[in-house]
N, CA, C and O atoms as a GROMACS GRO file, in nm:
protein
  424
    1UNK      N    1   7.313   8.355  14.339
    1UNK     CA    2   7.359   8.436  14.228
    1UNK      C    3   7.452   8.351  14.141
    1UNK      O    4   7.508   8.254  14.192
    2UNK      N    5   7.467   8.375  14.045
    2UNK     CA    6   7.550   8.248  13.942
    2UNK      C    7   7.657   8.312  13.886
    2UNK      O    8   7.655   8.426  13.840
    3UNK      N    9   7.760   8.229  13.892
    3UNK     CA   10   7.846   8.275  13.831
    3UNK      C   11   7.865   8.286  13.695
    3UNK      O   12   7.810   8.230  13.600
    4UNK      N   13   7.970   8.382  13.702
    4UNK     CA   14   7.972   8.470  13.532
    4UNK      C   15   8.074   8.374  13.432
    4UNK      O   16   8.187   8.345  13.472
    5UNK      N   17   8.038   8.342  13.336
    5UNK     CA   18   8.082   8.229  13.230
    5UNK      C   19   8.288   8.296  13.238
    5UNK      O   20   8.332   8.410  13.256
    6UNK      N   21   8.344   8.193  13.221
    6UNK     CA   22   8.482   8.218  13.179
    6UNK      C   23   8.504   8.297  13.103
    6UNK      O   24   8.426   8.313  13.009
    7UNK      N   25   8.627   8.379  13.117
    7UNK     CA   26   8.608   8.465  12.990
    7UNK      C   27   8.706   8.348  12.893
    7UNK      O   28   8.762   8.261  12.959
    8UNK      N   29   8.721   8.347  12.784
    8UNK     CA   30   8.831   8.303  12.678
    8UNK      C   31   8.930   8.397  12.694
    8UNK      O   32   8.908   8.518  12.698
    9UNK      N   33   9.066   8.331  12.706
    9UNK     CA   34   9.171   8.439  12.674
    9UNK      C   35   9.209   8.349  12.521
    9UNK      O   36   9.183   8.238  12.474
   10UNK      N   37   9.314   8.512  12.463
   10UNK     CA   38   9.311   8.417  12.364
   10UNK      C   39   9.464   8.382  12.384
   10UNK      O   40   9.525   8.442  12.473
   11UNK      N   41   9.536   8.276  12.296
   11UNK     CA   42   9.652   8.242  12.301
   11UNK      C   43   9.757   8.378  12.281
   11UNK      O   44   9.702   8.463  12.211
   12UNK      N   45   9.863   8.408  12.315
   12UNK     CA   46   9.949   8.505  12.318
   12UNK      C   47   9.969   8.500  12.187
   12UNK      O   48   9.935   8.394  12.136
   13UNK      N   49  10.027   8.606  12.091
   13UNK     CA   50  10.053   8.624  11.948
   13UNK      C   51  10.221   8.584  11.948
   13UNK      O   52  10.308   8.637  12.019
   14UNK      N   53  10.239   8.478  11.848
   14UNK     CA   54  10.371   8.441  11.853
   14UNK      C   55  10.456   8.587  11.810
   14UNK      O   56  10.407   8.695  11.780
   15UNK      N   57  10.568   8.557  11.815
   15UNK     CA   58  10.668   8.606  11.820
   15UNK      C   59  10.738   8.630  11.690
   15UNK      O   60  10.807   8.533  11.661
   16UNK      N   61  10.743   8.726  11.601
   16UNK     CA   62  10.807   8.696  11.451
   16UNK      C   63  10.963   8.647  11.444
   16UNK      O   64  11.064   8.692  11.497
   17UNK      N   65  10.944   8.552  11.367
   17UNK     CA   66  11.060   8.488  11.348
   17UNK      C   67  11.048   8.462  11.191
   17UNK      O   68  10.974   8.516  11.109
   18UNK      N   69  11.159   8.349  11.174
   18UNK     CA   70  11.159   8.260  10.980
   18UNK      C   71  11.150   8.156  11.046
   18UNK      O   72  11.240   8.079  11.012
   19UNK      N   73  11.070   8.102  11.147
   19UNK     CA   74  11.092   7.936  11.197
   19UNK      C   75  10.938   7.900  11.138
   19UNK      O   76  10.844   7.978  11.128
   20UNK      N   77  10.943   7.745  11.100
   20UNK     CA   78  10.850   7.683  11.081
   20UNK      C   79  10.830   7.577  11.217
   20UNK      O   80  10.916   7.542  11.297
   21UNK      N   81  10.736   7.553  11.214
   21UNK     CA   82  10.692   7.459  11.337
   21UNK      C   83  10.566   7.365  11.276
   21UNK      O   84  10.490   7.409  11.189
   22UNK      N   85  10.558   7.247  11.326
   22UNK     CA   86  10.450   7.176  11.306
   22UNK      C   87  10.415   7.141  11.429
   22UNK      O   88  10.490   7.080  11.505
   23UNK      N   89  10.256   7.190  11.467
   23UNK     CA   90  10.177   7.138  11.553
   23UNK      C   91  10.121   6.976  11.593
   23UNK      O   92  10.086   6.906  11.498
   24UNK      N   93  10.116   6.937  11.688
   24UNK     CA   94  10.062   6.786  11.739
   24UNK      C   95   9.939   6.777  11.650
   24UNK      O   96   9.898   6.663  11.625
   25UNK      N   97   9.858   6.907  11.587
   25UNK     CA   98   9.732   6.814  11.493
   25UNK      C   99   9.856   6.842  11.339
   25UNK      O  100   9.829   6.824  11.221
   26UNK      N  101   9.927   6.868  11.372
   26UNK     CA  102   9.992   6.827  11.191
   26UNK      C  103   9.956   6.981  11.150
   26UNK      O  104   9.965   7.002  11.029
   27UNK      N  105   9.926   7.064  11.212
   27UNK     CA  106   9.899   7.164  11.111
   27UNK      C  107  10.071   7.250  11.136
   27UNK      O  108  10.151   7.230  11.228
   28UNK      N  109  10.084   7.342  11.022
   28UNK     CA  110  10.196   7.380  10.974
   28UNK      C  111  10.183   7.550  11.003
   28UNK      O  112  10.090   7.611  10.950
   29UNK      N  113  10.276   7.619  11.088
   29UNK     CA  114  10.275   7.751  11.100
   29UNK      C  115  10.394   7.844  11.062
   29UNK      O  116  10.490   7.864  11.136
   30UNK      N  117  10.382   7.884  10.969
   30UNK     CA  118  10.521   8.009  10.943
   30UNK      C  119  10.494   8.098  10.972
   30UNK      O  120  10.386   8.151  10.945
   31UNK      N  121  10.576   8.140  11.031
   31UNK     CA  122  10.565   8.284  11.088
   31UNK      C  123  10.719   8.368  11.018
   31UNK      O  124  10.824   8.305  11.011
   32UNK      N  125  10.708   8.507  10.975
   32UNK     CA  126  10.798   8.598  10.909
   32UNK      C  127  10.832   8.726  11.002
   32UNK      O  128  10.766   8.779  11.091
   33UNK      N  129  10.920   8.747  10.965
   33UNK     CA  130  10.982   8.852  11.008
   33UNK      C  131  10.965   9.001  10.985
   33UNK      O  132  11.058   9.042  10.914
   34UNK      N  133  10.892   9.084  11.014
   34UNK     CA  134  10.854   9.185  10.917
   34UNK      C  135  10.948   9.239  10.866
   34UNK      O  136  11.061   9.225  10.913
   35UNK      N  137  10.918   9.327  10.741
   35UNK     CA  138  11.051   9.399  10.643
   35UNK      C  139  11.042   9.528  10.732
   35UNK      O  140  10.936   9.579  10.767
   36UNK      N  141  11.201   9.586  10.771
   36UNK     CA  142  11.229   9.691  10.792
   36UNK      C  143  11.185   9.801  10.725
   36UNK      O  144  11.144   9.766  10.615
   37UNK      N  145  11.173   9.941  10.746
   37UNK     CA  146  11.154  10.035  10.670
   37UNK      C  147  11.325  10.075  10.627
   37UNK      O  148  11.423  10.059  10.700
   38UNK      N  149  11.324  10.115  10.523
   38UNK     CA  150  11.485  10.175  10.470
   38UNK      C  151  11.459  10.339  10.481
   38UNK      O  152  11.349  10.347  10.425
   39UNK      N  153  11.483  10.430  10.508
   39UNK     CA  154  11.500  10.571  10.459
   39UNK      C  155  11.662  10.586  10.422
   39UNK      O  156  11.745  10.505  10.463
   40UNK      N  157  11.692  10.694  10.342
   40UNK     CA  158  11.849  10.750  10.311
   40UNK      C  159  11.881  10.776  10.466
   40UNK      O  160  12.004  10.787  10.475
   41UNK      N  161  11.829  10.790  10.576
   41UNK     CA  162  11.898  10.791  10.679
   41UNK      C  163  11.960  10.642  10.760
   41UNK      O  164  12.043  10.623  10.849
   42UNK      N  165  11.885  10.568  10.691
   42UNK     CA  166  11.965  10.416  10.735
   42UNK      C  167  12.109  10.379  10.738
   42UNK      O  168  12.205  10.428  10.679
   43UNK      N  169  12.098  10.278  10.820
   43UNK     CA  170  12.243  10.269  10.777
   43UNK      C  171  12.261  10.105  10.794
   43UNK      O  172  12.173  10.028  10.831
   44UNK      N  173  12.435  10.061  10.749
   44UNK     CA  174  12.443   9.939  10.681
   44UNK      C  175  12.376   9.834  10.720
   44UNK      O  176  12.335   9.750  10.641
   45UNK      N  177  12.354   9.829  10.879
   45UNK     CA  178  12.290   9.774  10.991
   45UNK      C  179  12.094   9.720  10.934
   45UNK      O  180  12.035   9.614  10.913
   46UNK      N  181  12.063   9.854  10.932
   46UNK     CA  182  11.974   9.847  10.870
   46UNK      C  183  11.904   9.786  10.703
   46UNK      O  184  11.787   9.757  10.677
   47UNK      N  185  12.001   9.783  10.633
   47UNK     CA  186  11.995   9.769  10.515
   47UNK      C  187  12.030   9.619  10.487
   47UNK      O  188  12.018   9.562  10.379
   48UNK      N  189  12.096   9.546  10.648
   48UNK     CA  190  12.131   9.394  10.669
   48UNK      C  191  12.032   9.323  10.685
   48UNK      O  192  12.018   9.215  10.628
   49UNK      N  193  11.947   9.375  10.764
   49UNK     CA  194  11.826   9.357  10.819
   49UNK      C  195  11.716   9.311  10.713
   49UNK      O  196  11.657   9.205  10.698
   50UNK      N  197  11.712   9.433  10.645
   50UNK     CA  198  11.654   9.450  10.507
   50UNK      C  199  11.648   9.273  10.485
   50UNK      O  200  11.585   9.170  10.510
   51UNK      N  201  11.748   9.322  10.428
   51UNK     CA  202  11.809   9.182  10.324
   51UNK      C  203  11.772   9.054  10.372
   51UNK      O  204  11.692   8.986  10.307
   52UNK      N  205  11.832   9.005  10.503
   52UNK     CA  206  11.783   8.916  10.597
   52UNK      C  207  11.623   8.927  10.576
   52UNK      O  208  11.595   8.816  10.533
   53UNK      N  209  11.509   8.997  10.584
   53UNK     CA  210  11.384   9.002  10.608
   53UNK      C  211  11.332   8.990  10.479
   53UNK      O  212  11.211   8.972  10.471
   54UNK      N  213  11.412   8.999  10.353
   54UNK     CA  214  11.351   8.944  10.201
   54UNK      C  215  11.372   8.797  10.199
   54UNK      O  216  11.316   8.724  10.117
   55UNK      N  217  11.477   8.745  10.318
   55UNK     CA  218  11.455   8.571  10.246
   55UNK      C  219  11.492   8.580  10.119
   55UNK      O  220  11.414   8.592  10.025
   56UNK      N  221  11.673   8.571  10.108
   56UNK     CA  222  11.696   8.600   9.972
   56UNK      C  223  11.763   8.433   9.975
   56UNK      O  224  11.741   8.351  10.064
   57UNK      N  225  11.838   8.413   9.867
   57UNK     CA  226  11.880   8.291   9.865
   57UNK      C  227  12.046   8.299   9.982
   57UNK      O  228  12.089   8.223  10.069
   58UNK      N  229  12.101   8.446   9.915
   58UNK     CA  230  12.265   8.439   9.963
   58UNK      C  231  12.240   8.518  10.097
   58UNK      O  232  12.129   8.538  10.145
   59UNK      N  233  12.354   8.558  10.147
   59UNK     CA  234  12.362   8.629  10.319
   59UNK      C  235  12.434   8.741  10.223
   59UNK      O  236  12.556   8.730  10.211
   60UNK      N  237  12.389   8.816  10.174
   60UNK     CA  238  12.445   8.979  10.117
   60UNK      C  239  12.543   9.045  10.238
   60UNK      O  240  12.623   9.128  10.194
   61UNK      N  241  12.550   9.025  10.363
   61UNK     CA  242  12.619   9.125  10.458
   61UNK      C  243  12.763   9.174  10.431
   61UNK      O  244  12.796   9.292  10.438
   62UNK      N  245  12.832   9.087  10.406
   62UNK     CA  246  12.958   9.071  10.390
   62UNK      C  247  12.955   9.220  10.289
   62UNK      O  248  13.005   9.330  10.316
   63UNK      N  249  12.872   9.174  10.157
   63UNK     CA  250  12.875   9.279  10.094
   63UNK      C  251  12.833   9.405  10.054
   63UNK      O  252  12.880   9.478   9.966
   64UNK      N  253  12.728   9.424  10.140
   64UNK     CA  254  12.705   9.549  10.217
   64UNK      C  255  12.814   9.629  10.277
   64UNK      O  256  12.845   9.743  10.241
   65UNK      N  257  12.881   9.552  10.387
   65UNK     CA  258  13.006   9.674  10.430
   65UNK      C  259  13.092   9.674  10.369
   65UNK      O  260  13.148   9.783  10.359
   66UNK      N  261  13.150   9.560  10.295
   66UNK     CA  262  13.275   9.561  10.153
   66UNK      C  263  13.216   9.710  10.071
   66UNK      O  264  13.308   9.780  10.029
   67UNK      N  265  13.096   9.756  10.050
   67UNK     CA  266  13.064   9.776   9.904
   67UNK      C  267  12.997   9.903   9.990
   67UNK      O  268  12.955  10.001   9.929
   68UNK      N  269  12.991   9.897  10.105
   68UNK     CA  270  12.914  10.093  10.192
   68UNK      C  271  12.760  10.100  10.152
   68UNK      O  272  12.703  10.209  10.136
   69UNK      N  273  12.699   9.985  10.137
   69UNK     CA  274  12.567  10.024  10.124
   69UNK      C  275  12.473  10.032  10.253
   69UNK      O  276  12.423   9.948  10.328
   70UNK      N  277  12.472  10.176  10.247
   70UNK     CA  278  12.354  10.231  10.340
   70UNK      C  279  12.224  10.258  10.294
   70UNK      O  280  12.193  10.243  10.176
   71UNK      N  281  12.161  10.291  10.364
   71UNK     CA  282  12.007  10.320  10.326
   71UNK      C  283  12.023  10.442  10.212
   71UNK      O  284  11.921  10.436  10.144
   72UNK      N  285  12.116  10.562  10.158
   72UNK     CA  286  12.143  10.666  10.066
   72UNK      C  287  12.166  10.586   9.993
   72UNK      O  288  12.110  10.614   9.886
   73UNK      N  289  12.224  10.489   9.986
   73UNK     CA  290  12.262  10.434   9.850
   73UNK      C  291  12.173  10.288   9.776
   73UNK      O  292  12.167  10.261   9.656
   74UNK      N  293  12.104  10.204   9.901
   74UNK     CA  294  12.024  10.141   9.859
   74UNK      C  295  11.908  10.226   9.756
   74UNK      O  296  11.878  10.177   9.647
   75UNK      N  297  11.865  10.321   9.790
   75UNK     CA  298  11.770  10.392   9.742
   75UNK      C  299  11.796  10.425   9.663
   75UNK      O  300  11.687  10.465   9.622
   76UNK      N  301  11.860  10.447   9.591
   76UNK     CA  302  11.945  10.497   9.437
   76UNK      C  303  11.967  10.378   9.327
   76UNK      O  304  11.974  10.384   9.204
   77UNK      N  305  11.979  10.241   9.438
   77UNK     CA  306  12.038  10.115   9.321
   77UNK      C  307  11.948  10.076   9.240
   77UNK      O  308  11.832  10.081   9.281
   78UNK      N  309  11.974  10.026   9.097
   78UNK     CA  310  11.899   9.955   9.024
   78UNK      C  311  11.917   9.819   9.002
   78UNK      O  312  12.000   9.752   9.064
   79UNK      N  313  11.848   9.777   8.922
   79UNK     CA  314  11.909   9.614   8.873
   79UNK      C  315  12.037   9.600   8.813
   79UNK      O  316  12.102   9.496   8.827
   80UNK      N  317  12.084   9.707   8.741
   80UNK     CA  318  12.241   9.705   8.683
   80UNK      C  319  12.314   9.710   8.758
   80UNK      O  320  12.420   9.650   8.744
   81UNK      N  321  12.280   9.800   8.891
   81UNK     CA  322  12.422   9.782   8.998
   81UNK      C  323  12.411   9.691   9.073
   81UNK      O  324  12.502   9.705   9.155
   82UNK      N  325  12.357   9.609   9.094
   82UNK     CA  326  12.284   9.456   9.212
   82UNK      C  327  12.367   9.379   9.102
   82UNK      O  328  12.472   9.352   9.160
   83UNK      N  329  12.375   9.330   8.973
   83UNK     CA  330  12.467   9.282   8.863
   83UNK      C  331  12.580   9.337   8.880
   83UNK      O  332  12.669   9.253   8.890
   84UNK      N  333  12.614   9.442   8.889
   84UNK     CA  334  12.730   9.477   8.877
   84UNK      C  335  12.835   9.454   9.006
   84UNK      O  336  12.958   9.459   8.998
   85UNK      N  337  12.768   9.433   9.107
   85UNK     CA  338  12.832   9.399   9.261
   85UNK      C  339  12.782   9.299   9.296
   85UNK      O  340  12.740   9.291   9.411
   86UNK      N  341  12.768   9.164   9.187
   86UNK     CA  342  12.774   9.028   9.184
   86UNK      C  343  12.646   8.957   9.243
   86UNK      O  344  12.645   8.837   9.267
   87UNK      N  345  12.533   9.044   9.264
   87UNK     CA  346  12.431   8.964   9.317
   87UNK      C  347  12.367   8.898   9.168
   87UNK      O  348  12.306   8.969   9.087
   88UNK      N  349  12.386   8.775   9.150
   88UNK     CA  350  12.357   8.726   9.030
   88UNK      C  351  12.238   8.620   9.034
   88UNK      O  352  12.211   8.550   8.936
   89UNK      N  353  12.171   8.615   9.150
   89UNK     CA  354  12.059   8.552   9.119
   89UNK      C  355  11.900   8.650   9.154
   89UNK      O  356  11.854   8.695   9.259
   90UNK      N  357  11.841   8.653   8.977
   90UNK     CA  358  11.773   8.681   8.948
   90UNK      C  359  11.622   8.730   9.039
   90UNK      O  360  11.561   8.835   9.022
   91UNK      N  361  11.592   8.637   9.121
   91UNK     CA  362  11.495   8.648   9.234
   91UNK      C  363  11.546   8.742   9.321
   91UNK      O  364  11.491   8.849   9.350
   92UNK      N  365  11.643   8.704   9.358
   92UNK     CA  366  11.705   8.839   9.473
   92UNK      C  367  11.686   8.955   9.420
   92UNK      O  368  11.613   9.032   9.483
   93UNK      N  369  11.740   8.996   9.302
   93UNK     CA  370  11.754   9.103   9.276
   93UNK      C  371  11.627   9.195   9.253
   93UNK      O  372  11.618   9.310   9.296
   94UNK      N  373  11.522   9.124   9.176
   94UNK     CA  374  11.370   9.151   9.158
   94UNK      C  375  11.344   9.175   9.344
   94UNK      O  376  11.281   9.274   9.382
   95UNK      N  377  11.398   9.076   9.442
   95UNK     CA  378  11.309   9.148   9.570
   95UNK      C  379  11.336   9.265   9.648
   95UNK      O  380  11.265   9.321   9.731
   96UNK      N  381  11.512   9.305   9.589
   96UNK     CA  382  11.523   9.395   9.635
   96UNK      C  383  11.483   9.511   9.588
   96UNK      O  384  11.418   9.580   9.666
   97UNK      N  385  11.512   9.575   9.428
   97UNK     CA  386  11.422   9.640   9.393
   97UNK      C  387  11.354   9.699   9.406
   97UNK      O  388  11.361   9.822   9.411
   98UNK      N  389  11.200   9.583   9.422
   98UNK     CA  390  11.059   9.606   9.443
   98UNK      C  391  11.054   9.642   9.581
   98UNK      O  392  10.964   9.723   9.605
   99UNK      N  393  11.139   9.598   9.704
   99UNK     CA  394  11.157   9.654   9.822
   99UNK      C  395  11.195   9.802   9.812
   99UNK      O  396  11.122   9.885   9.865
  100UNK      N  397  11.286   9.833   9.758
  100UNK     CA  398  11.311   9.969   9.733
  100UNK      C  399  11.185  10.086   9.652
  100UNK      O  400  11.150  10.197   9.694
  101UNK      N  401  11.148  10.027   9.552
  101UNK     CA  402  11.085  10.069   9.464
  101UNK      C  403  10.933  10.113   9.556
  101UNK      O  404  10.864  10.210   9.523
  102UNK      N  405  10.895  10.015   9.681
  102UNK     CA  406  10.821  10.047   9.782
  102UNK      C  407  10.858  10.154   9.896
  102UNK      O  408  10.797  10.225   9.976
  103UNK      N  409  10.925  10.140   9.878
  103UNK     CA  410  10.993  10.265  10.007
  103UNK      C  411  11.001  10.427   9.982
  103UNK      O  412  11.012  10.526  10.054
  104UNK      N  413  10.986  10.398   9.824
  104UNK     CA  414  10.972  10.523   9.730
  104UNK      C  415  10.862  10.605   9.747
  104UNK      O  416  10.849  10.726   9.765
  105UNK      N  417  10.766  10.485   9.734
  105UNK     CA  418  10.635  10.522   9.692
  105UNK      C  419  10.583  10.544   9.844
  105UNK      O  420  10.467  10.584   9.850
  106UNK      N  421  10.644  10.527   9.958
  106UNK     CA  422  10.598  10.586  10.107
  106UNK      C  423  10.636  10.709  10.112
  106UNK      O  424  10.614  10.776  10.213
   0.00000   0.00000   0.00000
């Protein structure tokens, strides 16, 4: 009677992270972090997270709890108040937004 062919396993699914790695054939793997969901029930914790998981240029945390932004109030902000509480580069502000502006539309 013959035996039954190997099965293939497949490799385990990495692990989400922001690390880059380069493989022994040179090939290049990023792997991301998925974006949190925000609801008005979030809180600052959550809304750190957020931020951290847009890959912004600055570390916003500090000013998150200086400034009480929870998930009620992320959801309310626009581009004038992201300016107005000093987030002044342009990209950031467009990702948070459009992060928000998605959370809407769930």
């Amino acid at each position: 009677m013959p035996c039954a062919p190997p099965v293939a396993k497949r490799p385990p699914e990495p692990a989400p992270s922001t690390m880059m790695s380069v493989a022994r054939d040179k090939t290049v793997c990023v792997t991301q972090t998925p974006i949190p969901t925000i609801t008005e029930e979030s809180t600052q914790d959550d809304v750190i997270r957020l931020l951290s998981a847009l890959t912004l240029t600055k570390d916003y945390s500090a000013l998150v709890r200086a400034e009480g932004i929870d998930g009620e109030v992320l959801m309310s902000v626009t581009e004038e108040d992201l300016v107005s509480l000093g987030i002044s580069v342009f990209g950031d502000r467009r990702k948070i937004v459009r992060a928000v502006q998605g959370f809407k539309k769930s």
